[in-house]
N, C-alpha and C positions, 0 to 999 in steps of 0.2 A: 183584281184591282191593278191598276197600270199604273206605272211610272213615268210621271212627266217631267221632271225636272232633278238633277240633280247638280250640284255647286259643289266642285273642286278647286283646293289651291296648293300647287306645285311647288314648294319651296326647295325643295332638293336643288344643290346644283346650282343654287343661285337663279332659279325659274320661277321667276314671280307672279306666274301666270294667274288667274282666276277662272275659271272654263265651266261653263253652263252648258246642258248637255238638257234638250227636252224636246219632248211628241206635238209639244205645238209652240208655235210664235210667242216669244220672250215679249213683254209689251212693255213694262216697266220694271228699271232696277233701283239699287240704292245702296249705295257704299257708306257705310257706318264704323264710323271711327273718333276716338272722344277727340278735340281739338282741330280734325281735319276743316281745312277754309272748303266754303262749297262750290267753289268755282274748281276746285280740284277734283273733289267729288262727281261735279258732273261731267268734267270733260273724262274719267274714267269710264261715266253710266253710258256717254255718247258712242265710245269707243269699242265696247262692250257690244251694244245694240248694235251697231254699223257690224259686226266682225261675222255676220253672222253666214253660214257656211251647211248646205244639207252632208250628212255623212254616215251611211248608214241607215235612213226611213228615220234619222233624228236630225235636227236641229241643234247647232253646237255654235257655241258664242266666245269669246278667249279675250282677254285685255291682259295687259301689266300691273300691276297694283302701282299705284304710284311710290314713291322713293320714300314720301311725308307717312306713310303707313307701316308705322313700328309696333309690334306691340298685338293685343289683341283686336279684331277687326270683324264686321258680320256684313256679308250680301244677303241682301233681301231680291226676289226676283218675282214677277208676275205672267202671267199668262194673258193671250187674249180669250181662251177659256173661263178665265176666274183662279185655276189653280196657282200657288203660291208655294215658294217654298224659302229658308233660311237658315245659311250656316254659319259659324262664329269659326275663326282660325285665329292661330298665331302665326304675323309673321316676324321675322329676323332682321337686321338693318340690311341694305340693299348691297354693303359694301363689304 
């Protein structure tokens, strides 16, 4: 069984990065956080999808989390496969 997808987030350091790493085309994402506005949310999702970069024989995706994301937080990601994958982090204030 192979791995298509997996979702990191770099909080060390002050690197607020979120980085999606997978064998096939990312098609849709979704930043889930209780009170985040969704016009925040999407210009993350937009950011995300655009970044996208071969490295490897993988597929590799990177954004910022935005500054509004304190606290506990989950990416959701899709495949144009159908595969899916989703992880919950904590992150820190951005300052």
């Amino acid at each position: 069984e192979r791995e298509v997808e997996t979702v990191t987030f770099g909080p060390a350091a002050g690197d607020r990065r979120v980085v999606v790493e997978s064998t096939e085309t990312v098609s849709v994402a979704r930043l889930v956080h209780e009170g985040l506005a969704a016009p925040v949310a999407d210009a993350f999702v937009e950011r995300l999808l655009a970044s996208r970069t071969l490295q490897g024989g993988r597929l590799r995706y990177e954004a910022s989390l935005p500054e509004e994301v304190v606290g506990r937080f989950q990416v959701r990601v899709g495949t144009l496969g159908g595969e899916v994958a989703s992880s919950t982090f904590r992150a820190g204030s951005p300052r």
